[in-house]
C-alpha positions in Angstrom: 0.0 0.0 0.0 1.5 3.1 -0.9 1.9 6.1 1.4 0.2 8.5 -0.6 -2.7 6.0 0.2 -2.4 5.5 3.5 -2.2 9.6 4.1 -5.2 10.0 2.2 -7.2 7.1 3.7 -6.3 8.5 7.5 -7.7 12.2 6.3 -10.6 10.9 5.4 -11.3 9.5 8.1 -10.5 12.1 10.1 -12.5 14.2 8.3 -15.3 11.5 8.7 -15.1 11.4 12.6 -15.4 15.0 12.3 -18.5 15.5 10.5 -19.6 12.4 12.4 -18.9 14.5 16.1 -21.0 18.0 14.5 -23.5 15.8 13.6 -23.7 14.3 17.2 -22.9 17.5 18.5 -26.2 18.9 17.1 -27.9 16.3 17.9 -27.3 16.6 21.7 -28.1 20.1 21.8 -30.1 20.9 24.5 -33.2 22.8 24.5 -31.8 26.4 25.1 -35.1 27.7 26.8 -33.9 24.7 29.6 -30.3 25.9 29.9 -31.8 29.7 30.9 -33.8 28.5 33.1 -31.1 26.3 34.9 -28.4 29.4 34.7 -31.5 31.4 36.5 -31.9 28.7 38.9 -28.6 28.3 39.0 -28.5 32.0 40.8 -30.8 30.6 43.9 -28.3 27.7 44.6 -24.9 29.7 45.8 -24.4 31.5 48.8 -21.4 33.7 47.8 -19.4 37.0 49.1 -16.6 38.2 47.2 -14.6 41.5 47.7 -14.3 43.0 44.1 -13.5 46.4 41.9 -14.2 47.8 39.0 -11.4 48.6 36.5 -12.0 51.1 33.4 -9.3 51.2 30.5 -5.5 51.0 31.5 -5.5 53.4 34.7 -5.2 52.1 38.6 -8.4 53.7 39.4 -10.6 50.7 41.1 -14.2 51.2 42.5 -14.0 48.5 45.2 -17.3 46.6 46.1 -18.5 43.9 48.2 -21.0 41.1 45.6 -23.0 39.0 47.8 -25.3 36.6 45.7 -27.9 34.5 47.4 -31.0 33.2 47.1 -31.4 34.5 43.6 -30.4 37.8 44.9 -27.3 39.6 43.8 -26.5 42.7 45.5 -23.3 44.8 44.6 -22.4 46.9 47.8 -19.7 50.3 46.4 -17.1 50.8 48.9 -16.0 54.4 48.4 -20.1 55.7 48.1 -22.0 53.1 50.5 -24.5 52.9 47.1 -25.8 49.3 46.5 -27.6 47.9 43.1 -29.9 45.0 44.1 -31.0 42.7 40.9 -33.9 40.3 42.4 -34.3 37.1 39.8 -37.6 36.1 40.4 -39.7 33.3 38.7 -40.3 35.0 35.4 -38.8 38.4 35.4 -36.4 40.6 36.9 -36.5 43.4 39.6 -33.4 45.7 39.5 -33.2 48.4 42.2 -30.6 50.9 43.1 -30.2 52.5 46.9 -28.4 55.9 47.4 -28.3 58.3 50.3 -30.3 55.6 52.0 -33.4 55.9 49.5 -34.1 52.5 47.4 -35.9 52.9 43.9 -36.6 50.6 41.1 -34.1 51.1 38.1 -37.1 51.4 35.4 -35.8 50.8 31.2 -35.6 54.6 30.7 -32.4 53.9 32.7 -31.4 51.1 31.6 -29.2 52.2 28.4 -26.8 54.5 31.0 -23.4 53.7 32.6 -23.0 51.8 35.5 -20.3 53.8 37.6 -18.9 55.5 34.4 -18.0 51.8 33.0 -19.2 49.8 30.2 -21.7 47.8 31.7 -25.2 49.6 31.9 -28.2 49.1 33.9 -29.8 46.2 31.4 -26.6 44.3 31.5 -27.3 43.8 35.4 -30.5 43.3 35.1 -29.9 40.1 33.3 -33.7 40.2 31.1 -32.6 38.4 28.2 -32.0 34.9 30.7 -36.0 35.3 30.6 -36.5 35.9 26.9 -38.1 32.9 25.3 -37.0 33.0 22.0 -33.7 31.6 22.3 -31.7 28.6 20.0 -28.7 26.4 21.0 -26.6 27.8 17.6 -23.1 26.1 17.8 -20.8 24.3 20.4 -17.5 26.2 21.0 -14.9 26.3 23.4 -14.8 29.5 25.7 -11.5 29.9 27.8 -10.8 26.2 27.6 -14.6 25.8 28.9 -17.0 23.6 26.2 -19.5 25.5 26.3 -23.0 26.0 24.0 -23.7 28.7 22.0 -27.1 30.4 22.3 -28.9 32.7 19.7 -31.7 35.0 22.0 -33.9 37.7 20.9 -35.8 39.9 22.6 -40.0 39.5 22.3 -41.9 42.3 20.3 -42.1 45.2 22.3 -39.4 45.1 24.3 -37.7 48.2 25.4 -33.8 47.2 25.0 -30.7 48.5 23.4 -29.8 45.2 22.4 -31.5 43.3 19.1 -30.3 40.1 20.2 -28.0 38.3 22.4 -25.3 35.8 22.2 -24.6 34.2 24.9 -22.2 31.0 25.8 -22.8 28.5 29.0 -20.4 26.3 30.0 -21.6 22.6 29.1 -20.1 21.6 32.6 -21.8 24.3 35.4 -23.9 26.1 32.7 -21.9 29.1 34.2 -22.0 31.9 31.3 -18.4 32.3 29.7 -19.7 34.8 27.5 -22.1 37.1 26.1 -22.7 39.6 23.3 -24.9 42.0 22.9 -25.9 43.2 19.5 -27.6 46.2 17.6 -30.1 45.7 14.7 -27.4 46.0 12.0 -26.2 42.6 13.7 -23.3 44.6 15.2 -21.8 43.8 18.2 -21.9 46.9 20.7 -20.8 45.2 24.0 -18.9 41.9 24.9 -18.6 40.3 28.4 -16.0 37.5 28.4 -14.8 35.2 31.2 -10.8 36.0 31.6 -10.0 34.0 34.4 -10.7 31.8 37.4 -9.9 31.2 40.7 -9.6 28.2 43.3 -11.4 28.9 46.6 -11.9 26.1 49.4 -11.7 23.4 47.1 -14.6 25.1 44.0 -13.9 27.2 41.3 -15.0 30.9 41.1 -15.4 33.3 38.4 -11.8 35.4 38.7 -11.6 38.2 36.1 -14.2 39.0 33.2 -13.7 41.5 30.7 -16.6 44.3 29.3 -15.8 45.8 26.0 -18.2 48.2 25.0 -18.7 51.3 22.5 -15.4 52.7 23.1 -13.3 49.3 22.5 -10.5 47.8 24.0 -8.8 51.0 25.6 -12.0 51.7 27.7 -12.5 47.9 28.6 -13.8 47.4 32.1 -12.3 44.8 34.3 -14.8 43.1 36.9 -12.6 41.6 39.1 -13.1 39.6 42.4 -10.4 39.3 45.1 -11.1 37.0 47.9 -13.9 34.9 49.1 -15.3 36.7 52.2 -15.7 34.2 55.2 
C-alpha cells in the first residue's frame, strides 16, 4: 500500500469522525429555553461573598465593592459611596433596584441604556432580562476559555424596550456558568462583549476570577470586573 494511500485514507477519516462529532454535537443540543432556566436557577443555589473592583481602560483607578449573591439575589455593595444595586431574579422576570443616600428605587428601562459607575456595563446588562427571553436557540458548540460551552442565539419578544436586538450568549456545558455574552444592535453589530478572563480556586470550588466588558469605546476603555477573595 502506498503512502500517498495510507495519508489520504487516514484524512478521510478524520475528516469523517469530524463530521460524524457535529453531527452528534447537534444532535445533543439541549433545549436552550432549559439551559436559561437552569443558569437562573442556577442563581438561587450559591451563597457567595466576594470582595471585588471595577477597573476602566488602563489606569489604577478601582471602584471596590462587596458582591453577595444568594437566594437568587445579587447585590453589589460600592465601597467608596456606600450605594448598592440590588437585581432580584424572580420566577419569570427581573427586579433591578438601586439604593443611594439611604433611599431605594426601582431602576425602570428609561435607565437602563446609561453607565454603570462610568464603565461599560449599563443598567440592562445587570439586570440580566434576556436569561428570561423565550426565543432563544442552541446555535453552535464552542470552546470558551478552555470551557466547552454551548452557544445560544436569544432575541428579545416584540415590544421590548432594549438597546440590544439580540444576544449571544455561551454557557459552559459543565456548570452552565455563562463564559460569555454579546450583545448586538439591529445592523447585527456587536456593541458590547462580556468575556470570562479568568478563574480562581477557593476552598476546594472554582469561582469566576476576572471578566472583561468591551463596549462602545473598544478595547482601551474595557472594564475589568474583578473579584479578590472569598469573604468568610
Amino acid at each position: 500500500m502506498s503512502t500517498s494511500f495510507c495519508v489520504k485514507s487516514r484524512l478521510a477519516a478524520i475528516l469523517l469522525l469530524a463530521f460524524a462529532s457535529a453531527g452528534a454535537a447537534a444532535a445533543d443540543a439541549p433545549d436552550a429555553r432549559e439551559l436559561l432556566k437552569a443558569a437562573r436557577a442556577a442563581q438561587a443555589n450559591v451563597d457567595w461573598k466576594f470582595t471585588g473592583h471595577l477597573r476602566v481602560g488602563a489606569g489604577s483607578k478601582r471602584t471596590p465593592f462587596i458582591l453577595t449573591i444568594s437566594k437568587g439575589v445579587v447585590r453589589y455593595e460600592f465601597q467608596d459611596t456606600k450605594d448598592t444595586i440590588t437585581l432580584r431574579m424572580g420566577e419569570k422576570d427581573t427586579r433591578l433596584e438601586e439604593t443611594k443616600g439611604g433611599k431605594t428605587e426601582r431602576v425602570t428601562t428609561a435607565k437602563f441604556d446609561d453607565p454603570v459607575r462610568d464603565t461599560s456595563i449599563t443598567y440592562e446588562d445587570l439586570a440580566m432580562r434576556f436569561l428570561y427571553w423565550p426565543d432563544a436557540k442552541v446555535v453552535d458548540s464552542d470552546a470558551i476559555v478552555g470551557q466547552s460551552s454551548w452557544e445560544v442565539d436569544i432575541m428579545p419578544p416584540a415590544g421590548t424596550s432594549s438597546q440590544y436586538a439580540k444576544v449571544k450568549a455561551w454557557f459552559s456545558k459543565a456548570d452552565n456558568a455563562m463564559m460569555k455574552m454579546q450583545g448586538l444592535d439591529a445592523a447585527n453589530k456587536v456593541i458590547r462583549e462580556f468575556t470570562v478572563r479568568s478563574g480562581m480556586k477557593r476552598d476546594g470550588a472554582w469561582y469566576l476570577k476576572t471578566m472583561e466588558i468591551v463596549g462602545p469605546g473598544g478595547k482601551r476603555q474595557a472594564t475589568m470586573f474583578e473579584l479578590d477573595d472569598l469573604v468568610k
